[in-house]
C-alpha positions in Angstrom: 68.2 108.7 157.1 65.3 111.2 157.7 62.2 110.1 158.2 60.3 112.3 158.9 60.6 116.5 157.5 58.6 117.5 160.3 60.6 115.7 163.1 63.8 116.6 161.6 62.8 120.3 160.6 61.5 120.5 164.7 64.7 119.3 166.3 66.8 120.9 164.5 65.4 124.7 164.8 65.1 123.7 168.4 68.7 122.6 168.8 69.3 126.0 166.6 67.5 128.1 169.2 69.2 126.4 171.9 72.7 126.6 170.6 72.2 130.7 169.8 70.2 131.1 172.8 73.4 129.8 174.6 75.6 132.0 173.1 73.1 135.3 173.3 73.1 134.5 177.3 76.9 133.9 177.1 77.2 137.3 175.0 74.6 139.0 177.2 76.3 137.7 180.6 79.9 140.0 179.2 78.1 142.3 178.3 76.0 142.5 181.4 78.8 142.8 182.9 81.1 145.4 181.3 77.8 147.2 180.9 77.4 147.0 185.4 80.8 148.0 185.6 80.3 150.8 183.7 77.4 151.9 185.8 78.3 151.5 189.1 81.6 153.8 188.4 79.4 155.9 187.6 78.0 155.1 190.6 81.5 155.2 192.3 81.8 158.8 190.8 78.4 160.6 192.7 79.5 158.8 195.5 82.7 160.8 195.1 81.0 164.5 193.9 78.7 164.2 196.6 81.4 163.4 199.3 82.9 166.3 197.9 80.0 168.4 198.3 79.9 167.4 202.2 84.0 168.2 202.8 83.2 171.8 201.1 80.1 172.8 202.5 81.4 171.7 206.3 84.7 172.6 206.3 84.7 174.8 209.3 82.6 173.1 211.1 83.4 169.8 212.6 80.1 168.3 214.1 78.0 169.8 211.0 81.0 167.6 209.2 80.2 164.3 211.2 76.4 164.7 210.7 76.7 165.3 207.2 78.5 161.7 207.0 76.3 160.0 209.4 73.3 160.7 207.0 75.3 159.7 203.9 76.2 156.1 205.8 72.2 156.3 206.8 71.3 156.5 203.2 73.6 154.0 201.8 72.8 151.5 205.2 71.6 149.0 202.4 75.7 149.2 201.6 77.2 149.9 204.3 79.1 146.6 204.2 80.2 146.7 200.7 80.7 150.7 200.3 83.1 152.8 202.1 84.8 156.1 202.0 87.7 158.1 203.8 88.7 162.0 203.3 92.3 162.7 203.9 93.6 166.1 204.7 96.6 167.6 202.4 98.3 166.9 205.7 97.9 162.8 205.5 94.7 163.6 208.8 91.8 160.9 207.9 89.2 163.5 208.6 85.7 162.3 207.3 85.0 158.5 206.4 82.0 155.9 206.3 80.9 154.0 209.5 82.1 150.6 208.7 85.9 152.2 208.5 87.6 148.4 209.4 89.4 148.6 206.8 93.2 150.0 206.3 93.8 153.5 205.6 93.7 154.3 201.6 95.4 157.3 201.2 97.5 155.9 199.2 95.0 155.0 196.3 96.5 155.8 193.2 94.2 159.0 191.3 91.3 157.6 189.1 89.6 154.0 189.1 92.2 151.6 190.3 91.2 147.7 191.4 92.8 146.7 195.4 92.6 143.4 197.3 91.6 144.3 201.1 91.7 141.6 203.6 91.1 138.6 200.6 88.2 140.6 199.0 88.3 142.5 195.9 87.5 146.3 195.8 86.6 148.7 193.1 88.4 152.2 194.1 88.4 155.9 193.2 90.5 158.6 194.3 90.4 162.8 193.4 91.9 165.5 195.2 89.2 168.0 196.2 90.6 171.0 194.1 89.0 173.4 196.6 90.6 171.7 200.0 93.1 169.7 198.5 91.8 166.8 200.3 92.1 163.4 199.0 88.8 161.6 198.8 88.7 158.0 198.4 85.5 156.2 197.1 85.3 152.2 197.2 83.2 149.0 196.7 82.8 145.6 197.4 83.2 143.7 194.0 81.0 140.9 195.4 77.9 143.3 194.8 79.1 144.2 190.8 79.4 140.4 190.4 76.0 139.4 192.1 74.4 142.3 189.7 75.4 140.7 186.6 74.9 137.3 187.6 71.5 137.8 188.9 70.8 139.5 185.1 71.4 136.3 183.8 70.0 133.9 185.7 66.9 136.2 184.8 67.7 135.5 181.4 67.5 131.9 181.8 64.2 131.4 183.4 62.5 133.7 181.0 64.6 131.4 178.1 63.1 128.2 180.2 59.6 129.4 180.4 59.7 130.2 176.7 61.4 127.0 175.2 57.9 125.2 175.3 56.0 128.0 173.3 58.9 128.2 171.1 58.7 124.3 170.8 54.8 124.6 169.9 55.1 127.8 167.4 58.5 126.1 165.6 55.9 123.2 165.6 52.8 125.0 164.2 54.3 127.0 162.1 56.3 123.3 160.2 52.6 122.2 160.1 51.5 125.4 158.1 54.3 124.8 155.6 53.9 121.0 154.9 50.4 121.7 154.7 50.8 121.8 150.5 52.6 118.8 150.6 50.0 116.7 152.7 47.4 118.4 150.2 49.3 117.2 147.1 50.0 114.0 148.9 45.9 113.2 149.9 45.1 114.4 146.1 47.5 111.6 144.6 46.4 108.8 146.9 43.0 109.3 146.4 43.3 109.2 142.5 42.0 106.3 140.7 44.7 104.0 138.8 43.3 105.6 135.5 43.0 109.1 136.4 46.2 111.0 135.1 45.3 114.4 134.4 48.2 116.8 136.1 47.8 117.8 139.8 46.8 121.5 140.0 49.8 123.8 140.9 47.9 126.8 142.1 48.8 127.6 145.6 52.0 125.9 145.8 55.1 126.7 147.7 58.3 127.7 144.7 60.5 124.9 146.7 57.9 122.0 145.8 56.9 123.2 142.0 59.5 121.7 140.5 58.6 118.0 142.2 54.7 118.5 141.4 55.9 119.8 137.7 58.0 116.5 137.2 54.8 114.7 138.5 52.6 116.2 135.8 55.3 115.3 133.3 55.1 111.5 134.5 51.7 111.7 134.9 51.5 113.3 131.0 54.2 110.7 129.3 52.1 107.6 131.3 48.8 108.6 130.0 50.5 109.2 126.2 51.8 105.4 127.1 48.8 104.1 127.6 46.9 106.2 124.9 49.6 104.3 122.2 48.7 100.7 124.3 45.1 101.3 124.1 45.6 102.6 120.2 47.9 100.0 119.6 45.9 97.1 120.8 42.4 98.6 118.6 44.7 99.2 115.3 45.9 95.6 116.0 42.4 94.2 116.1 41.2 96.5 113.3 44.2 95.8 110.5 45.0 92.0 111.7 40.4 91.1 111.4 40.4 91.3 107.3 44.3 89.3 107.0 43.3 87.0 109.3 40.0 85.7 108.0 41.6 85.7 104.3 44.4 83.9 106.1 41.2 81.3 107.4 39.9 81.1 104.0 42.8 80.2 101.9 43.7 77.7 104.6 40.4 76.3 104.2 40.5 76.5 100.5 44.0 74.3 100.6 42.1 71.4 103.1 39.2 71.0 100.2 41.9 71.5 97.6 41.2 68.4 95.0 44.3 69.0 93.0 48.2 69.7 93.9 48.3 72.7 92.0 45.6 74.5 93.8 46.6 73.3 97.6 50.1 74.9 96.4 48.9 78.2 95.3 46.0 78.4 98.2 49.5 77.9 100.4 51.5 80.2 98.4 48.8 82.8 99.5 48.5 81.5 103.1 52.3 82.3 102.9 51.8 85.5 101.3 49.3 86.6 103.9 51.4 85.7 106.6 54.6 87.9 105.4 52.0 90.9 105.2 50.5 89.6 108.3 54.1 90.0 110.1 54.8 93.1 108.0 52.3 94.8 109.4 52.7 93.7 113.1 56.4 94.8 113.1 55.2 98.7 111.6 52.5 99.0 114.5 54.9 98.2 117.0 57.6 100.4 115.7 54.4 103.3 115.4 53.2 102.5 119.3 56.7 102.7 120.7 57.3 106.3 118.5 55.5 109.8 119.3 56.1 113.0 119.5 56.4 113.0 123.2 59.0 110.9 123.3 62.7 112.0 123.7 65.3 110.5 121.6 67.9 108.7 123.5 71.4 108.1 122.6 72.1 111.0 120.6 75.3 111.0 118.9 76.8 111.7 115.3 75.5 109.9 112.0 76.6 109.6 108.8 73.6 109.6 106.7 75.1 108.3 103.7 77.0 105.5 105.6 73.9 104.5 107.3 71.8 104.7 103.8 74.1 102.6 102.2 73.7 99.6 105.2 70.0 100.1 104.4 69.8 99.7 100.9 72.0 96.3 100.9 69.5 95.0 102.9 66.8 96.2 100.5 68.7 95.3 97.5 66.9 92.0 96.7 63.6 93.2 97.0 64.6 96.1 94.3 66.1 93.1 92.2 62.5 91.3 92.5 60.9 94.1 90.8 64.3 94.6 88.2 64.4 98.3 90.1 67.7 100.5 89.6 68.6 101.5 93.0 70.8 103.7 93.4 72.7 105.7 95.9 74.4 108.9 95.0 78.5 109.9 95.9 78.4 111.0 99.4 78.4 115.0 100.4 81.7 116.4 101.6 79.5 116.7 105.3 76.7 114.2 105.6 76.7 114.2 109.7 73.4 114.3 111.8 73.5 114.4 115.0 70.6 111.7 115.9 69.5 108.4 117.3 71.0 105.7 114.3 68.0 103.3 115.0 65.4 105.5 114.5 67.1 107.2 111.8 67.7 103.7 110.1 63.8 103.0 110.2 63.1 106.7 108.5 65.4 105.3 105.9 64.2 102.0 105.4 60.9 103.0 105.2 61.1 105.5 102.5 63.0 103.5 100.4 60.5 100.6 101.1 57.9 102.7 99.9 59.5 104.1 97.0 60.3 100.3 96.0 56.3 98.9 96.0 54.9 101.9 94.2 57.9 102.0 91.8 56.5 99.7 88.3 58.4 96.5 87.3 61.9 97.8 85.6 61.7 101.3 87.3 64.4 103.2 89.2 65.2 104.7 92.8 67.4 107.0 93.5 69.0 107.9 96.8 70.9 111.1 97.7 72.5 113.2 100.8 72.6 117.0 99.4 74.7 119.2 101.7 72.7 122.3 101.4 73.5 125.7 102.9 72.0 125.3 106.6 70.3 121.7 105.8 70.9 118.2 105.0 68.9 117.0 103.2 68.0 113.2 102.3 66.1 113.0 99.0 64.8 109.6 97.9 63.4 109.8 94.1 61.6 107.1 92.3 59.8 106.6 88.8 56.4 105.7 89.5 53.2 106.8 89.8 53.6 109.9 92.1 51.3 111.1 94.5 48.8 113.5 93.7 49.5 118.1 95.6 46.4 117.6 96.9 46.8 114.3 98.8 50.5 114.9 99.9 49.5 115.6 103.4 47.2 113.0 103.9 49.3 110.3 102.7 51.1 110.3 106.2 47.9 109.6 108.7 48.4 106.2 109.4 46.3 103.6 107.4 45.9 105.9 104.9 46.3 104.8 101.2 45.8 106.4 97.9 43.4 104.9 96.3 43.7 102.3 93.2 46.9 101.6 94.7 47.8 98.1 94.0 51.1 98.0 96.0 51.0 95.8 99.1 51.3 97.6 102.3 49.5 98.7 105.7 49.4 102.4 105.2 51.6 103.2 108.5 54.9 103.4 107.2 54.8 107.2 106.2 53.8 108.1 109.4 56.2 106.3 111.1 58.9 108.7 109.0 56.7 111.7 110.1 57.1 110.6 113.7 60.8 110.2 113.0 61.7 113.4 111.5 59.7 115.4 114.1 61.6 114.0 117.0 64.7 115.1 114.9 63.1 118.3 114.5 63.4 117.5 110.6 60.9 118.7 107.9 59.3 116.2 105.6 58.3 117.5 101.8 57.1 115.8 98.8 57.2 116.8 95.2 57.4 115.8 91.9 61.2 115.3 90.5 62.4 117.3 87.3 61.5 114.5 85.2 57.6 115.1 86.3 57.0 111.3 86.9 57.7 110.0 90.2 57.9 111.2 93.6 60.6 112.9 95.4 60.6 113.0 98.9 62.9 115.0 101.0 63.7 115.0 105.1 65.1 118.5 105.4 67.9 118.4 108.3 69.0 121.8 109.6 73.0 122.1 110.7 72.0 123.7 113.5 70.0 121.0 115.3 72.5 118.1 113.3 76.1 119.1 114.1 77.3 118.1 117.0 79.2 121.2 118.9 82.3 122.1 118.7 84.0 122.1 121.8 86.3 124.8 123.4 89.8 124.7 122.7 
């Protein structure tokens, strides 16, 4: 479990520098030493032109010879111990060699760079044949000095690694700090919010790998402050619709305590009862508006049959039709009346309409129902025979608490914009008209295929 980015980010870059630092000084150390082997035979090779130059030049002369030699051992006397050379005659005569000459004879050394083991040390040897005296010349070193080179290369190496480790440490270190810097900013800006304060936190200057995480925080931050927006709304439309119910709730009660007869504590009752249905009536539509809006996603999307679910709506609503003597009816079902949808909400859009359409209808009216299959749209059309509403207050009629007025119908004014909050989050269009009778209402929630059918999978 990680604990801590910056601990974890700091030991592991330094355990990454570490591991590839130990495989560059691994890498380095061959390299070092191919590269040193390379050299010194190159080395191997003056040693050999310039020996060369010596047998020439003194040829005829056998002191000038020796003194040549004696100042090549004096300017190699650093190496004396671990370089050597002899100069063989075409007649097999060691004529010219080094001053440490202990060794045995290596006339035989085969042409070129060859590797020999002399007295249990390992030797690095070159041989030519002087092409002017056909002499052999034979060039050789110690291996003990090639393999103290390279090895003193990277120990080198390691103590410049070992004195840098600690600035590396700090810089990997700094440079973490630099780049949690936005975090701890965002971090000190959300702590030292107040409980009530969620207005987004400002994305300017923020690292690419953190805006998603700050953008889902502004989306909390935006769907907690719409919550409490429809709490705060909820709880004043609450106290504003429930005051007037209430006190005529008060009233009749009082009315049926200073009743004299039994006729009048009934009916004071009866309207106690009354009061208390519209009461509840309008408690259950503020709830259903607070927990809607349109910043709400639907959940539990799936497949609906409109006409199915219409039909389980209107039994329910049957008796209340049969109250008024209302003809409800609903029409034969389209060959395709799918929307893809959430059933619950979908159910409420229904009931609602129909609800409406049923206490604005008169006494012996009708509604009609119907799913109309309709190029790209599904549309479901509700049509009743009363009073209608008038073009110009078609789009006021679904701001909540709104009612037309010298309505006589019973009701709390939010149940049209309930179905406006429904058919937006099913990206549906609401429009009202007059029916082709031209009394009534007719009220349509446009579906388009496009957003209702579900997709057809591959295959």
């Amino acid at each position: 479990m990680i604990r801590s980015i910056r601990h974890f980010l700091l030991i592991s870059l330094l355990i990454s520098i570490t591991v590839a630092s130990s495989i560059t000084a691994i890498g380095n150390y061959l390299l070092d030493k191919q590269v040193t082997q390379t050299y010194l035979d190159g080395q191997l090779i003056k040693n050999f032109s310039f020996i060369e130059i010596l047998t020439q030049s003194s040829k005829t002369d056998d002191n000038i010879r020796k003194e040549i030699a004696f100042y090549f051992n004096k300017a190699n006397s650093l190496a004396t111990k671990n370089l050597l050379f002899q100069v063989w005659s075409k007649e097999g005569k060691l004529i010219l060699y080094s001053a440490s000459n202990s060794i045995a004879p290596l006339k035989d050394a085969p042409i070129g760079f060859s590797d020999r083991k002399i007295q249990n040390n390992n030797w690095r040897v070159y041989a030519e044949v002087d092409s002017l005296t056909n002499a052999k010349i034979v060039v050789a070193e110690l291996y003990d000095i090639r393999n103290k080179l390279a090895d003193d290369i990277t120990v080198s190496n390691a103590y410049i690694l070992l004195v840098t480790y600690p600035l590396f440490g700090f810089l990997v270190w700094l440079i973490i700090g630099l780049a949690l810097r936005s975090i701890t900013k965002v971090t000190s800006e959300i702590s030292n919010r107040a409980s009530t304060y969620l207005e987004p936190v400002a994305a300017e200057n923020i690292p690419i790998e953190i805006k998603p995480l700050v953008a889902e925080l502004n989306q909390l931050f935006i769907r907690l402050k719409l919550a409490f927006e429809r709490n705060k709304r909820f709880a004043a439309d609450a106290a504003h619709e429930l005051r007037t119910p209430l006190a005529a709730l008060k009233t009749q009660a009082q009315v049926a305590l200073k009743s004299d007869t039994e006729l009048d504590r009934h009916n004071a009752l009866l309207k106690v009862l009354q009061g208390v249905d519209r009461s509840s009536h309008m408690v259950a539509q503020l709830l259903t508006l607070s927990r809607l809006g349109q910043e709400e996603a639907l959940s539990d999307i799936k497949p609906v049959d409109l006409h199915k679910l219409a039909s389980e709506i209107l039994a329910y609503l049957v008796p209340v039709a049969l109250e008024k003597f209302i003809e409800i009816e609903l029409a034969p079902p389209p060959p395709d009346a799918t929307v893809l949808g959430n059933d619950i909400t979908l159910g409420i859009l229904i009931r609602n309409i129909v609800d409406n359409a049923i206490r604005y209808t008169p006494l012996s009216g009708e509604v009609k129902v119907q799913i109309i299959n309709e190029n790209n749209h599904i549309i479901f059309r509700v049509t009743d025979s009363g009073a209608g509403i008038p073009p110009e207050l078609r789009e006021r009629v679904f701001e909540r608490f709104f009612r037309v007025l010298g309505t006589t119908a019973s009701g709390s004014g939010l149940g049209l914009a309930i179905v406006s909050q429904i058919a937006d989050l099913h990206h549906a269009e609401v429009v009202l008209g007059a029916p082709l009778t031209g009394t009534g209402l007719q009220f349509d929630v446009i579906f388009s295929k496009y957003y209702s059918t579900p997709p057809i999978s591959a295959g």
